[in-house]
N, C-alpha and C positions, 0 to 999 in steps of 0.2 A: 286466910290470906286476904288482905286490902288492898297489894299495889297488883299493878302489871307485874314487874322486875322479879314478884313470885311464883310466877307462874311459867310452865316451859314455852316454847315459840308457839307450838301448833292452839294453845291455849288461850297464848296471850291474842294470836289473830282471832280466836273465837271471841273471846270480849273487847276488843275492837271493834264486835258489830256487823268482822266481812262475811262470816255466813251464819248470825243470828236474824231472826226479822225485827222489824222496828218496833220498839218502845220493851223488847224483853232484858232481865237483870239477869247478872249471875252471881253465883256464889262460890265459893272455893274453899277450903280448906285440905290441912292438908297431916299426916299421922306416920310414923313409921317408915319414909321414904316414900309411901299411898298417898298420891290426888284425887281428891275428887272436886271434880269441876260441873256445876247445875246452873241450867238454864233456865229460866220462867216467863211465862206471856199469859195474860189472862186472855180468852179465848170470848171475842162478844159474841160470836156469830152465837158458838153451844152456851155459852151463857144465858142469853135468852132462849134459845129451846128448851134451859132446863128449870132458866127461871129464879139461878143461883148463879155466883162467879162459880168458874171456870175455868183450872188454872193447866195450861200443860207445860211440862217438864221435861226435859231434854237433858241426860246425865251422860256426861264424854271420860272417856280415860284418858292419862296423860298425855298421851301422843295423838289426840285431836279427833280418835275413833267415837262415831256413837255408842253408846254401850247401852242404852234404854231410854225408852219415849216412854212415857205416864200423860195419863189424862187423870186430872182430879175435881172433885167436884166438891163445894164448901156446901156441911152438913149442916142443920139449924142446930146444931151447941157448935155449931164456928170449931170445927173440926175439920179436918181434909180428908175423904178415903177416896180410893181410888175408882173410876170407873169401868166397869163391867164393857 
């Protein structure tokens, strides 16, 4: 999904920004009637404690509920896994 006009209301207010923080993207696609809507922010504070980017992840269901927070952390083969 690339526009707004794709996505349902509670979604499209998420990628407007009104309750993401500043400078995160998202991403959307969508399968079988299934949304899935991700959020992304590189994280500097744990970035530097860890020394690597830092990236956390915010995945919502269609009607604008959280459904899972991730923290990830960039591996040296530039890999993402998730943090412990």
């Amino acid at each position: 999904m690339t526009s707004l006009s794709e996505l349902s209301i509670p979604l499209r207010r998420l990628a407007r920004k009104n309750a993401l923080p500043e400078a995160a993207v998202w991403l959307a696609w969508g399968d079988a009637g299934a949304t899935w809507f991700v959020t992304g922010a590189i994280s500097l504070e744990l970035s530097r404690e860890r020394g690597r980017p830092v990236l956390q992840l915010l995945v919502y269901k269609e009607n604008g509920a959280l459904d899972e927070a991730l923290t990830c952390v960039q591996t040296g083969a530039n890999h993402w896994e998730r943090c412990a």
